[in-house]
C-alpha positions in Angstrom: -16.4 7.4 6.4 -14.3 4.9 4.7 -11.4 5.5 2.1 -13.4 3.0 -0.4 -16.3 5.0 -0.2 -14.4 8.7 -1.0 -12.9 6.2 -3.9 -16.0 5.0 -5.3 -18.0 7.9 -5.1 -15.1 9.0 -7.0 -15.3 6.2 -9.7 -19.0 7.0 -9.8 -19.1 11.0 -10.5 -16.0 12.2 -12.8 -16.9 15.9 -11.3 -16.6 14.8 -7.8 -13.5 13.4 -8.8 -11.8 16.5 -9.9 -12.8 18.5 -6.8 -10.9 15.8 -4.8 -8.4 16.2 -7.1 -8.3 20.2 -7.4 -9.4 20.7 -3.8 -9.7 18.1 -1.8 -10.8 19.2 2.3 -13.4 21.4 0.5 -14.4 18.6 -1.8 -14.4 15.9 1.8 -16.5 18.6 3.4 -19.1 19.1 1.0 -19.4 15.6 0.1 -19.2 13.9 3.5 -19.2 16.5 6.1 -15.3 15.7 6.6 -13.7 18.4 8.6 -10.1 18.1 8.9 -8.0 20.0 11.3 -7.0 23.4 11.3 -3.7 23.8 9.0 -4.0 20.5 7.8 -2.8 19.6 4.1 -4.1 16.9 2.0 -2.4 15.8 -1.6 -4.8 13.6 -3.9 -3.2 11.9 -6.7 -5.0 9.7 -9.0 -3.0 6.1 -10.2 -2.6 5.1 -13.6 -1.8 2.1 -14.4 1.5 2.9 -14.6 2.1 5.1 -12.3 2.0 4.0 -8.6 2.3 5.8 -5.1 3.9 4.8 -1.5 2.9 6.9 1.2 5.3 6.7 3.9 3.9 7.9 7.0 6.2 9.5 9.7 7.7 7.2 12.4 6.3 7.7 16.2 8.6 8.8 18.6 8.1 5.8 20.9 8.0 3.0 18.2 9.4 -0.4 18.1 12.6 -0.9 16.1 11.8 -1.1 12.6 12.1 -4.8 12.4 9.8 -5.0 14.7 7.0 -2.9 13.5 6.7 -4.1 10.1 2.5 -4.3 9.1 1.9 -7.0 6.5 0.0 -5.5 3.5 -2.0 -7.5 0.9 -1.4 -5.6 -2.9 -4.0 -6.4 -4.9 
C-alpha cells in the first residue's frame, strides 16, 4: 500500500478523511488491512496551502556523517 493511495482515497471520500485524521491505525486497518505495531503512534495532519510540515525522521545509530547522507528530494 502506497502513501498516494491512503492520500487519494482520502481526496476521494471526505469521511475517510476524517477517520485518518481523528484515528488514523483504526482508520489504516479498516481501510487497507494496515496493521501497525504494537505501541505504535501515528500523527495525521492535513496541509493547507499555507501551512506546511517537515518530518524529521530520527538519525540511525550507524549513519554516515550528515554531509554524507543527504537524500535529494524533488518539492512539487
Amino acid at each position: 500500500m502506497s502513501v498516494a493511495a491512503i492520500v487519494n482515497k482520502a481526496w476521494a471520500e471526505p469521511e475517510f478523511k476524517q477517520q485518518l485524521l481523528d484515528n488514523p491505525l483504526q482508520a489504516l486497518k479498516q481501510a487497507f488491512g494496515i496493521t501497525m505495531p504494537e505501541g505504535s503512534n501515528l500523527k495525521v495532519v492535513e496541509e493547507t496551502t499555507t501551512s506546511h510540515y517537515l518530518v524529521i525522521p530520527p538519525r540511525p545509530e550507524n549513519s554516515l556523517p550528515v554531509e554524507g547522507n543527504v537524500r535529494k528530494y524533488t518539492w512539487v
